[in-house]
N, CA, C and O of each residue as an XYZ file, in Angstrom:
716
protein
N     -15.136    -15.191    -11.800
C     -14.350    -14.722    -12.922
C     -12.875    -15.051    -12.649
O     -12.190    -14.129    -12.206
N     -12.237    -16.366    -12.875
C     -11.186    -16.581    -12.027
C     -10.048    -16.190    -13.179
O     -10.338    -16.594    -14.305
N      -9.245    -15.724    -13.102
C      -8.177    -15.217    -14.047
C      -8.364    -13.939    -14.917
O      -7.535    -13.554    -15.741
N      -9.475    -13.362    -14.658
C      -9.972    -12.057    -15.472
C      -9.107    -10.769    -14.374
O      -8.996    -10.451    -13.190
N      -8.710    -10.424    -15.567
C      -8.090     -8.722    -14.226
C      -8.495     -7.369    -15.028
O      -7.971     -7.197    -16.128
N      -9.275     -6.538    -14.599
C      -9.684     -5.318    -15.601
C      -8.216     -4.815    -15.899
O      -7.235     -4.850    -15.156
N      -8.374     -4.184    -17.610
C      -7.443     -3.091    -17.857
C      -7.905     -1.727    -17.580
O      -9.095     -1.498    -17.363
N      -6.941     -0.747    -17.579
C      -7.179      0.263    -17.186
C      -6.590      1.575    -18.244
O      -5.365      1.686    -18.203
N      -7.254      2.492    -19.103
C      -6.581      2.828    -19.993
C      -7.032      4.481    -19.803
O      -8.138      5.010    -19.701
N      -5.437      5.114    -19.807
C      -5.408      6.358    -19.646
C      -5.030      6.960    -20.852
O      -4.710      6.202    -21.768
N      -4.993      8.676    -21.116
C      -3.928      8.949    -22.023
C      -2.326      8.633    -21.615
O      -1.517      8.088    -22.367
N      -2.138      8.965    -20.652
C      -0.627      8.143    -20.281
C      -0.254      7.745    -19.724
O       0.773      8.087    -19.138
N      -1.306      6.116    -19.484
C      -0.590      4.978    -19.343
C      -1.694      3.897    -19.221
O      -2.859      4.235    -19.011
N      -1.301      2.489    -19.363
C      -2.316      1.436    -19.080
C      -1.947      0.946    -18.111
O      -0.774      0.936    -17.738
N      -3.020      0.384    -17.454
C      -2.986     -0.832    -16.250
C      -3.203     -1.609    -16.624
O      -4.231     -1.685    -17.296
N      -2.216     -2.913    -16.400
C      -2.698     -3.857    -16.888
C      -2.388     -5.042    -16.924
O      -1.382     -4.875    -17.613
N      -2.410     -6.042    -16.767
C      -1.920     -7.703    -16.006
C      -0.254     -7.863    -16.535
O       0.496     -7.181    -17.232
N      -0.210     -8.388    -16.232
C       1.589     -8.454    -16.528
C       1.113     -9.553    -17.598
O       0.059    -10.185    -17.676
N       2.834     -9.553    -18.784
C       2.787    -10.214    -19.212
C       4.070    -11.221    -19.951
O       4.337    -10.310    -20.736
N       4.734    -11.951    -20.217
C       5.910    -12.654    -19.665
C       6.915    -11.642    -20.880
O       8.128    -11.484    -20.740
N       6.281    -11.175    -21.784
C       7.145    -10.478    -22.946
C       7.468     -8.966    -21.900
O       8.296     -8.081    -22.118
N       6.603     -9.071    -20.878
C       7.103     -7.657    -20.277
C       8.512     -7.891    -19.081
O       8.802     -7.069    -18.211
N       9.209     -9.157    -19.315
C      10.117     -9.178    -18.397
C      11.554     -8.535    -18.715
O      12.427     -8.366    -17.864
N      11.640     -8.267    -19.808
C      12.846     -7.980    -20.210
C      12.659     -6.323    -19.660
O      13.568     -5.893    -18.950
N      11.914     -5.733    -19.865
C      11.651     -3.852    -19.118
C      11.734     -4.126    -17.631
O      12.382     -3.484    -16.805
N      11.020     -5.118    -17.441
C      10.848     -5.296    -15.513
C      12.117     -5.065    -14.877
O      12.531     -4.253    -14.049
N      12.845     -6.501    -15.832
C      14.438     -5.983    -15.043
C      15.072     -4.907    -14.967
O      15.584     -4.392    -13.973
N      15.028     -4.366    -16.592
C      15.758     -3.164    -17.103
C      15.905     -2.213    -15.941
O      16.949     -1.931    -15.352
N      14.491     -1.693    -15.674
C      14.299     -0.639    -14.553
C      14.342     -0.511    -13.609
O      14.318      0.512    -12.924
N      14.475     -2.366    -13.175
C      14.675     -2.305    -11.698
C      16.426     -2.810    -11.415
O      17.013     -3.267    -10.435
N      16.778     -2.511    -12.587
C      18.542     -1.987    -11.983
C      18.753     -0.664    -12.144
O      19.834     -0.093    -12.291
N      17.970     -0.334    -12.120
C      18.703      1.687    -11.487
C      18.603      1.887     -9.931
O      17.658      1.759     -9.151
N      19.871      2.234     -9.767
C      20.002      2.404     -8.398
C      19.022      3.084     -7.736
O      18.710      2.643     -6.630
N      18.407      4.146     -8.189
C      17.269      4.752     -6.984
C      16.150      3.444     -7.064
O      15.383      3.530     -6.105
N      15.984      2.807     -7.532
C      14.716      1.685     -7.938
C      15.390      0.791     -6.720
O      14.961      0.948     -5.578
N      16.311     -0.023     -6.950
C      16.880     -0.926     -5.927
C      16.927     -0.474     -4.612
O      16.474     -1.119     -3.666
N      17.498      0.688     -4.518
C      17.630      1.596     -2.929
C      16.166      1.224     -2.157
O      16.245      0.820     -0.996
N      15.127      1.327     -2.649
C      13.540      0.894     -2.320
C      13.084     -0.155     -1.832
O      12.166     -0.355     -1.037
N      13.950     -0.979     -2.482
C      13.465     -2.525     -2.664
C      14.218     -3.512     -1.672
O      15.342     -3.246     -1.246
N      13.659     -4.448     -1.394
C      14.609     -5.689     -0.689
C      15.722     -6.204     -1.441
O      16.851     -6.241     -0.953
N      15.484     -6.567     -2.500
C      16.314     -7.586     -3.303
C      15.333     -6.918     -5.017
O      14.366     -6.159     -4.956
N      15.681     -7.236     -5.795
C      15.822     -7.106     -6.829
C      15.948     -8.495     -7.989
O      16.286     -9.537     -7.429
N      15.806     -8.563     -8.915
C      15.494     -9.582    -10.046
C      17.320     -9.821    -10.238
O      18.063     -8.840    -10.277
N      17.711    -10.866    -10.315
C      20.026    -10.948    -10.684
C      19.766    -11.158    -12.324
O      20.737    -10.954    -13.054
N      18.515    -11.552    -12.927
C      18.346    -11.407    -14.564
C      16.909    -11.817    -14.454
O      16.162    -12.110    -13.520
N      16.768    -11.700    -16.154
C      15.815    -11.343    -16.854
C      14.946    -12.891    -16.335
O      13.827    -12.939    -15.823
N      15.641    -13.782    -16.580
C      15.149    -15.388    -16.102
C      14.085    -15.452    -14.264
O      13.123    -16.176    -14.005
N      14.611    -14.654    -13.561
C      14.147    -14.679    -11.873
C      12.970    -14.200    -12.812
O      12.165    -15.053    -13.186
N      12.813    -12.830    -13.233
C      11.647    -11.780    -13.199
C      10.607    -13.066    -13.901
O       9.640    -13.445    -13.240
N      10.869    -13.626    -15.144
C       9.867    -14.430    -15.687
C       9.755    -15.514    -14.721
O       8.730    -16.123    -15.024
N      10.222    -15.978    -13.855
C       9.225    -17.163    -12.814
C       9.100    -16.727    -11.859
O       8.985    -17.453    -10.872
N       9.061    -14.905    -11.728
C       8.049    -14.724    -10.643
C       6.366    -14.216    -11.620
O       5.167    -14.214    -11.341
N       7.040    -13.921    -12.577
C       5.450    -13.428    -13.712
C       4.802    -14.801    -13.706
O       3.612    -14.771    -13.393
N       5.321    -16.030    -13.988
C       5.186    -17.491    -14.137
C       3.924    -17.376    -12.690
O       2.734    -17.656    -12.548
N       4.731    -16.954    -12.060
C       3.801    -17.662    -10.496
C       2.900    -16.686    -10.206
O       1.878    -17.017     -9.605
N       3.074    -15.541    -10.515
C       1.895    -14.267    -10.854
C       1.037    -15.159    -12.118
O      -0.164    -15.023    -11.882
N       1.184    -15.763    -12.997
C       0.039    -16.219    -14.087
C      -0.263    -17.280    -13.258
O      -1.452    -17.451    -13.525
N       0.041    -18.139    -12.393
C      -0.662    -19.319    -11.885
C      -1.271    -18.667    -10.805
O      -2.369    -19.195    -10.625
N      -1.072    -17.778    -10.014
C      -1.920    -17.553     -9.265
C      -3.185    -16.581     -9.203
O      -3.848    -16.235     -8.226
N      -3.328    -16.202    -10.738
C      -4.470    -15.972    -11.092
C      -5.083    -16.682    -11.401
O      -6.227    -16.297    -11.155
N      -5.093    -17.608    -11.846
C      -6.450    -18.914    -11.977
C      -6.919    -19.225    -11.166
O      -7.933    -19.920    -11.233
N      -6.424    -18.874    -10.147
C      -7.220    -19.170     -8.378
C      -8.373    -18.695     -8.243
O      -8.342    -17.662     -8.912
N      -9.381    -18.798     -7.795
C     -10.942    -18.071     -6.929
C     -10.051    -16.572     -6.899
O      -8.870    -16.603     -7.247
N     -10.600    -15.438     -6.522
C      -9.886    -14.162     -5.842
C     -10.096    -14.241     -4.641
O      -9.635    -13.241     -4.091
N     -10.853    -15.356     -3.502
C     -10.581    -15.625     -2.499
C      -9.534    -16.455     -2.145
O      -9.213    -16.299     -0.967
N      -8.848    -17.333     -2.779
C      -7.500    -18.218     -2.877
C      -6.136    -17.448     -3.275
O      -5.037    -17.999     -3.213
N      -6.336    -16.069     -3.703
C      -5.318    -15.912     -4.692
C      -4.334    -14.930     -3.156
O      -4.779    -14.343     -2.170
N      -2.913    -15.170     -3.643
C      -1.523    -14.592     -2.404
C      -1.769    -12.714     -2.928
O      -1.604    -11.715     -2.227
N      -2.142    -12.793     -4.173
C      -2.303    -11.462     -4.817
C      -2.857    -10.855     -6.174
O      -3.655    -11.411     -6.928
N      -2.424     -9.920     -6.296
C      -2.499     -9.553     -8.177
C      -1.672     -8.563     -8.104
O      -1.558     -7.754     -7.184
N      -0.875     -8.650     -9.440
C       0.580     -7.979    -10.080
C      -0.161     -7.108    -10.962
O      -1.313     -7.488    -11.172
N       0.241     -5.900    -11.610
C      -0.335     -5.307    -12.599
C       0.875     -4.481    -13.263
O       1.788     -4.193    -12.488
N       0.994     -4.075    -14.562
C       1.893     -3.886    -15.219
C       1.825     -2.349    -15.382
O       0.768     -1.738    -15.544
N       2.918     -1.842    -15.329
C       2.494     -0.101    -15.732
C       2.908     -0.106    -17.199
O       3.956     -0.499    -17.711
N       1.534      0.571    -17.887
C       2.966      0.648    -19.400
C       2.655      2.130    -20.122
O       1.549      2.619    -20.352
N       3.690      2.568    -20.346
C       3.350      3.829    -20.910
C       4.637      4.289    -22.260
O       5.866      4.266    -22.337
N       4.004      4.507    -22.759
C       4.407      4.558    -24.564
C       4.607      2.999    -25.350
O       5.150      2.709    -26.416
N       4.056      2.329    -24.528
C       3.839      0.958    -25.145
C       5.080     -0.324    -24.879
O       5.431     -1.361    -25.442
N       5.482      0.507    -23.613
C       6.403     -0.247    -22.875
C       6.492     -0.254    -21.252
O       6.713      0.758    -20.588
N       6.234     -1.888    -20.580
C       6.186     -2.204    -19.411
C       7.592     -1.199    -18.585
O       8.807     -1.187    -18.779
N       6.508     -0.291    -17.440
C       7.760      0.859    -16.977
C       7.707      0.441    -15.319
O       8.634      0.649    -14.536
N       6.669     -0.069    -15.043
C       6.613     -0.153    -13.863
C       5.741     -1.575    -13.417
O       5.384     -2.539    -14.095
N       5.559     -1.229    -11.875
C       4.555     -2.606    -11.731
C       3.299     -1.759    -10.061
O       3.591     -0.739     -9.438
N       1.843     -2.777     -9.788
C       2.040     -2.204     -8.704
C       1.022     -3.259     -8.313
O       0.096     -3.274     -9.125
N       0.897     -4.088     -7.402
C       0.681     -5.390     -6.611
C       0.310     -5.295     -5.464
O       0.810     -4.424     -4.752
N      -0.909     -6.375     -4.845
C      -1.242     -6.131     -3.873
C      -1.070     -7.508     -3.234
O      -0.997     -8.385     -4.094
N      -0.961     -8.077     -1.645
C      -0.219     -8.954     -1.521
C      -1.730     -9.316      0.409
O      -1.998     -8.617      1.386
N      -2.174    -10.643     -0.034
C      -2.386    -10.886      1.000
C      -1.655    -11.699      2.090
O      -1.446    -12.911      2.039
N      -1.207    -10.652      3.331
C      -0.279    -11.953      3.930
C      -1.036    -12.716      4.865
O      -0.414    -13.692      5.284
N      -2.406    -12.550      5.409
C      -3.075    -13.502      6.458
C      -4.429    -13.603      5.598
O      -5.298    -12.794      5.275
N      -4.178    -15.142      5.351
C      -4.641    -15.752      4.675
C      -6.402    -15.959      5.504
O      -7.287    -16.342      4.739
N      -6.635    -15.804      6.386
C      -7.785    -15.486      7.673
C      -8.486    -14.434      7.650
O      -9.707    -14.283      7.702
N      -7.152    -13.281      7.522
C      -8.293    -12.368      7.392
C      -7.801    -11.502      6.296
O      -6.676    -11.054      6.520
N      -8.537    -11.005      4.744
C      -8.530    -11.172      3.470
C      -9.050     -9.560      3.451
O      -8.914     -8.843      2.460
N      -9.601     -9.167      4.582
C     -10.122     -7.738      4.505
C      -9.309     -6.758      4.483
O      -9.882     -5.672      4.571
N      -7.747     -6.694      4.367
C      -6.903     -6.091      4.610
C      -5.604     -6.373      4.076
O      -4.938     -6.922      4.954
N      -4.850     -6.209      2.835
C      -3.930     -6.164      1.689
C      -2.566     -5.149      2.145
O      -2.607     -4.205      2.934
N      -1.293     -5.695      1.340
C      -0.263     -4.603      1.603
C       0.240     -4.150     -0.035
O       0.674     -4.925     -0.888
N       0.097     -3.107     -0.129
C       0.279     -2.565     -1.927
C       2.093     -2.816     -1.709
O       2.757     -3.214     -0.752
N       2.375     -2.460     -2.807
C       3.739     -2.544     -3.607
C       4.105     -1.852     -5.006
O       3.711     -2.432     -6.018
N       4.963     -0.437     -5.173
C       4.374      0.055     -6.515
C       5.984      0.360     -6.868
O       6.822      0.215     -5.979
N       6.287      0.697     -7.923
C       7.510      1.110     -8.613
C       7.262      1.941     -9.790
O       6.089      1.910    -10.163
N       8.083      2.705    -10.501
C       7.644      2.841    -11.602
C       9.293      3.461    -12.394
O      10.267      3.379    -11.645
N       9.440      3.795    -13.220
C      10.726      3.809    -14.340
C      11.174      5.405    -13.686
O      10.451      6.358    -13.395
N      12.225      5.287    -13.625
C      12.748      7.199    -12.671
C      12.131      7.921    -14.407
O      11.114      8.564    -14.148
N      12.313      7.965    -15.354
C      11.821      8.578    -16.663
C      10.169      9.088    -16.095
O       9.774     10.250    -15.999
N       9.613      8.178    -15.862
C       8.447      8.464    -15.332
C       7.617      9.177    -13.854
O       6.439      9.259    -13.505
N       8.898      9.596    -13.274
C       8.866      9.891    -11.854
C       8.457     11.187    -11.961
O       8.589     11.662    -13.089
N       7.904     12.050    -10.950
C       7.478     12.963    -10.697
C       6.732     13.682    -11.653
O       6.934     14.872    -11.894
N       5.731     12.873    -12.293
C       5.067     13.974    -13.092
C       3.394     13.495    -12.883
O       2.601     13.489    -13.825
N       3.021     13.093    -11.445
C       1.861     12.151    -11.194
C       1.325     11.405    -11.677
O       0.173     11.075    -11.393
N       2.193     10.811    -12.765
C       0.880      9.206    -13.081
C       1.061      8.570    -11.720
O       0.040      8.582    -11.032
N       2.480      7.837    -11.002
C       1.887      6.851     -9.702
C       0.365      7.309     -9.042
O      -0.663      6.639     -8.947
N       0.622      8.608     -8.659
C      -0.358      8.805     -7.575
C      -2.108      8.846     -8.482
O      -3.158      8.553     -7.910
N      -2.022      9.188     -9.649
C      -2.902      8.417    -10.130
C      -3.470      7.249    -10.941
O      -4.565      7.139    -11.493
N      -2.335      6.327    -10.856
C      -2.206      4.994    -10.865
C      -3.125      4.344     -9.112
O      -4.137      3.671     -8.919
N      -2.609      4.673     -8.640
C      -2.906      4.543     -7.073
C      -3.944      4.649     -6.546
O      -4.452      3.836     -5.773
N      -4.569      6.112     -7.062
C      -6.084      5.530     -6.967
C      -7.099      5.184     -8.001
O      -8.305      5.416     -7.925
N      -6.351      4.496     -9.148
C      -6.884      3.826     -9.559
C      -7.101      2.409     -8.715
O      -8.112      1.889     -8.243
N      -6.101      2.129     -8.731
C      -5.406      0.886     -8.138
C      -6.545      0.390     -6.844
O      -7.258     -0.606     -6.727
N      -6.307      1.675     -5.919
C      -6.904      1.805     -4.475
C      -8.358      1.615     -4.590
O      -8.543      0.491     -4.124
N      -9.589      2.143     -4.988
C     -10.574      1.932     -5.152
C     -10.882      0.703     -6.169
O     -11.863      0.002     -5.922
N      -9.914      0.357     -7.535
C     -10.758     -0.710     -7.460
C     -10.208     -2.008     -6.805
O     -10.920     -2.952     -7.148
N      -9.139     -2.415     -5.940
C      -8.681     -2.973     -5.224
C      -9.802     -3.103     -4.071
O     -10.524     -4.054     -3.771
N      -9.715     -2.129     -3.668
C     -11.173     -2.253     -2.872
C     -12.139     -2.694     -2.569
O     -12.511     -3.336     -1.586
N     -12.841     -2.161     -3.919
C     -14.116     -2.708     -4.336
C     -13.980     -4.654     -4.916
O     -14.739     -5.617     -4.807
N     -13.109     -4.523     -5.298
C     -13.200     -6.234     -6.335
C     -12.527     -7.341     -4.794
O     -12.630     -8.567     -4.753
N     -11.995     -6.619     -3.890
C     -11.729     -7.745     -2.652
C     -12.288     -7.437     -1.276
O     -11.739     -7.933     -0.292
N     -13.410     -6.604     -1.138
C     -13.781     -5.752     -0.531
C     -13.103     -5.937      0.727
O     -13.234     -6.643      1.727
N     -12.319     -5.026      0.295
C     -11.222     -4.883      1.653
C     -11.416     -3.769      2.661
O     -12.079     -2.916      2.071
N     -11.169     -3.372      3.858
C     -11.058     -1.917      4.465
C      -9.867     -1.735      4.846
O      -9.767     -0.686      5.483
N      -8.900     -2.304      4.735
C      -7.496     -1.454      4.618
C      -6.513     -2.280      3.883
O      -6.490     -3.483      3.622
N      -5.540     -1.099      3.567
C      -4.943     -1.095      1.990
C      -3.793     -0.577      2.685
O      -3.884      0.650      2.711
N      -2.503     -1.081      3.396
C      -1.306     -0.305      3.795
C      -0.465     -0.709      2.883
O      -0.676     -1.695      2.176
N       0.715      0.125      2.805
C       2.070      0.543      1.868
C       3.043      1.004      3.061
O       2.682      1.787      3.940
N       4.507      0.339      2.975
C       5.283      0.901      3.795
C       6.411      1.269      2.537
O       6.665      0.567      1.559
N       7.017      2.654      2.910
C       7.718      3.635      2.268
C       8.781      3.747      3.070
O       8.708      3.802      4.298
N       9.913      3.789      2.349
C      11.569      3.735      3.065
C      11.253      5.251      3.819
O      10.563      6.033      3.167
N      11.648      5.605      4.921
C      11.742      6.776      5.416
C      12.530      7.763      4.675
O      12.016      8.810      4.284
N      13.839      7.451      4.453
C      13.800      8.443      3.179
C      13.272      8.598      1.709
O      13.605      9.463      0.900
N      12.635      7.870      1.589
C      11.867      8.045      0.049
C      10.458      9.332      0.384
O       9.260      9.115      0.565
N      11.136     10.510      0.365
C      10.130     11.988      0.847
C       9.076     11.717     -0.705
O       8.007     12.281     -0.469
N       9.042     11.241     -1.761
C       8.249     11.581     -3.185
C       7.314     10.185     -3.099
O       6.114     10.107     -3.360
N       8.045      9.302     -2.739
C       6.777      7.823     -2.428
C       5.778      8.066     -1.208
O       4.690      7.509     -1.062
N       6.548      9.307     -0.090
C       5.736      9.665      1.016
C       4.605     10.181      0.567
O       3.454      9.763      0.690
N       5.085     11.271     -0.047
C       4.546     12.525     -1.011
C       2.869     11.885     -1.847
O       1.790     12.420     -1.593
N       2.993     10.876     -2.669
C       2.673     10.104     -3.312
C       1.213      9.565     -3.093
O       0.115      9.674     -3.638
N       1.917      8.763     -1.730
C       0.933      8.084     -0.566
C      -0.323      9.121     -0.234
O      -1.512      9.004     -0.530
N       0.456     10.319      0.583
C      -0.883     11.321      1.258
C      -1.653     11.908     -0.510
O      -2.880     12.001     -0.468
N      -1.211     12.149     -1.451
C      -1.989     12.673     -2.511
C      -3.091     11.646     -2.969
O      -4.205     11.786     -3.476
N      -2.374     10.612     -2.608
C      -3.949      9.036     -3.113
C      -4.712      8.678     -2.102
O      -5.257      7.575     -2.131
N      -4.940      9.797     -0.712
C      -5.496      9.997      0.389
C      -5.280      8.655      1.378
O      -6.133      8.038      2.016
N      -3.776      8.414      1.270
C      -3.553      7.422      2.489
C      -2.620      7.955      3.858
O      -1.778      8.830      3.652
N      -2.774      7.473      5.075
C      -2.571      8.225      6.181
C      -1.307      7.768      6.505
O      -0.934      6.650      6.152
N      -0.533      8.607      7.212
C       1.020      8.009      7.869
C       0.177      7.612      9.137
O      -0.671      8.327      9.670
N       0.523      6.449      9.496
C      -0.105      5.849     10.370
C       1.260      5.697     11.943
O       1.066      5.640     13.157
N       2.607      5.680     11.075
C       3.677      5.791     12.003
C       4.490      5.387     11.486
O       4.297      5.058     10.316
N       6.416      5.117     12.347
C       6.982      4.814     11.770
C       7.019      3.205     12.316
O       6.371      2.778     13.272
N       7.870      2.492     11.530
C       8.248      1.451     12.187
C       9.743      1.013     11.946
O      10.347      0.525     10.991
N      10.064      1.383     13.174
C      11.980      1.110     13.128
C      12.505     -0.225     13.102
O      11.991     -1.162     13.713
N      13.586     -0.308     12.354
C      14.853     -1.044     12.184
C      13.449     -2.547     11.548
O      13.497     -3.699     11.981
N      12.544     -2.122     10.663
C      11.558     -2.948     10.102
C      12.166     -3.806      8.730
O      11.376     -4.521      8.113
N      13.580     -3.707      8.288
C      14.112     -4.290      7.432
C      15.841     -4.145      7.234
O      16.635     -3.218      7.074
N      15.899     -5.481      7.336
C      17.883     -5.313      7.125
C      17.815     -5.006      5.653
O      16.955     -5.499      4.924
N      18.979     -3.971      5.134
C      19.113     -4.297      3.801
C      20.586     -3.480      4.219
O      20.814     -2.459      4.867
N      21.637     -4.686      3.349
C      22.400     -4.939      3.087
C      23.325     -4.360      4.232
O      24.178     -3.473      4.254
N      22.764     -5.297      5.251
C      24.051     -5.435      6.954
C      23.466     -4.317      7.716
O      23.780     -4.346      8.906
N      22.398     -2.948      7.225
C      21.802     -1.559      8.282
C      20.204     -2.100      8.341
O      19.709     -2.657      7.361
N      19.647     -1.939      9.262
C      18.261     -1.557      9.345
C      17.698     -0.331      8.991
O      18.266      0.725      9.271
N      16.735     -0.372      8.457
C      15.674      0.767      7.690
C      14.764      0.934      8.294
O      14.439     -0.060      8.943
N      13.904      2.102      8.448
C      13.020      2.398      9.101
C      11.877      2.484      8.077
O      12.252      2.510      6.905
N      10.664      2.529      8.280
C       9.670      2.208      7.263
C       8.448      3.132      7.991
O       8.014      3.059      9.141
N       8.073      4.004      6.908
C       6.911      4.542      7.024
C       5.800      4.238      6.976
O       5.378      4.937      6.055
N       4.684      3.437      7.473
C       3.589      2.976      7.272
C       2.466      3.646      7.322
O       1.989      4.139      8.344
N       1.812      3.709      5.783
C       0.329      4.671      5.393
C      -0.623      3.666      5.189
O      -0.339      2.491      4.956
N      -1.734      4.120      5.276
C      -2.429      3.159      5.046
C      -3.712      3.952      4.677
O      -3.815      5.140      4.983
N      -4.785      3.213      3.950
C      -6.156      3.757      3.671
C      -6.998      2.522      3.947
O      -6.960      1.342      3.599
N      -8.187      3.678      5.123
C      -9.252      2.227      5.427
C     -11.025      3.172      4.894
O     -11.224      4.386      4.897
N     -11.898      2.180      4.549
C     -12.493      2.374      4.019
C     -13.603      2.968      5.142
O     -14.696      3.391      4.766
C-alpha cells in the first residue's frame, strides 16, 4: 500500500497526512516562542515548510520499508494546528523509530497530544512493527514530560549537553515505549 496513510477521526481532532495547503498554519504556530524554545530550528517562511511537506509527499511513495518516515497533520476545527512524525534514523535496523510532536499553545493542556499519541503509538507500531518508539523532551518542557508518561512511555534517562541551541547545550529527556 505504498503512499496510503490511515486518517484518524476524533470529536476533537483529525489525524491526518499533511497537506501542502496546510503550510501556511505549520509556520504560523511554529513562530510562537514556547513552540520554537522546543525545537532545533524552525521553518524562516512559509516556502521552507512546503519543501519539507514536498519531501514528506515523495517519501511516501516509497515501500514503508524504504520510507526516512511519516509526517501527520494535527487538525482541529478544520485547521492544521500541529504535526507528529516518526523518523527512522538506522536504516538496518527499522524495529525502532524516534517520534516528534508539536501542537498550537491554543491547544495545549487540555489532552488531545497525549491522546493523539496513543493513537499515533500503537498504530505506529503495529503498521512498522516496531518495539521501540523513543521521544526526547527538552528537560524543561515538565507538560511534554507529563504527556510522555500518560501515553505509557518510560523516562529512560537524561542525556546531557545532547543539543546546542543557540551557543548553550540542552539536556534531553529520553522516554521511550517498547513493545
Amino acid at each position: 500500500m505504498v503512499g496510503k496513510m490511515k486518517v484518524f477521526k476524533t470529536k476533537k481532532f483529525i489525524l491526518r497526512p499533511a497537506k501542502l495547503s496546510d503550510a501556511e498554519n505549520i509556520y504560523k504556530y511554529q513562530q510562537d516562542e514556547g513552540t520554537q524554545k522546543n525545537f532545533m530550528s524552525t521553518p524562516k517562511n512559509v516556502e521552507e515548510v512546503k519543501k519539507e511537506l514536498r519531501n514528506d509527499f515523495r517519501d511516501r511513495k516509497k515501500p514503508k520499508n524504504k520510507r526516512d518516515g511519516e509526517e501527520w497533520t494535527i487538525e482541529i476545527d478544520g485547521e492544521a494546528s500541529g504535526q507528529i512524525s516518526i523518523y527512522f534514523h538506522d536504516k538496518r535496523n527499522r524495529s525502532k523509530a524516534k517520534l516528534s510532536a508539536w501542537i498550537a499553545r491554543k491547544h495545549r493542556n487540555k489532552g488531545i497530544m497525549t491522546k493523539i499519541l496513543k493513537i499515533f503509538t500503537g498504530y505506529t507500531f503495529k503498521k512498522y512493527n516496531l518495539v521501540r518508539l523513543e521521544g526526547y523532551v527538552r528537560e524543561y518542557n515538565k507538560p511534554s514530560a507529563r504527556m510522555m508518561e500518560k501515553a505509557g512511555y518510560k523516562l529512560e534517562g537524561i542525556i546531557r549537553k545532547n543539543q546546542k541551541k543557540e551557543g548553550r547545550y540542552v539536556n534531553d529527556l529520553l522516554y521511550a515505549k517498547v513493545k
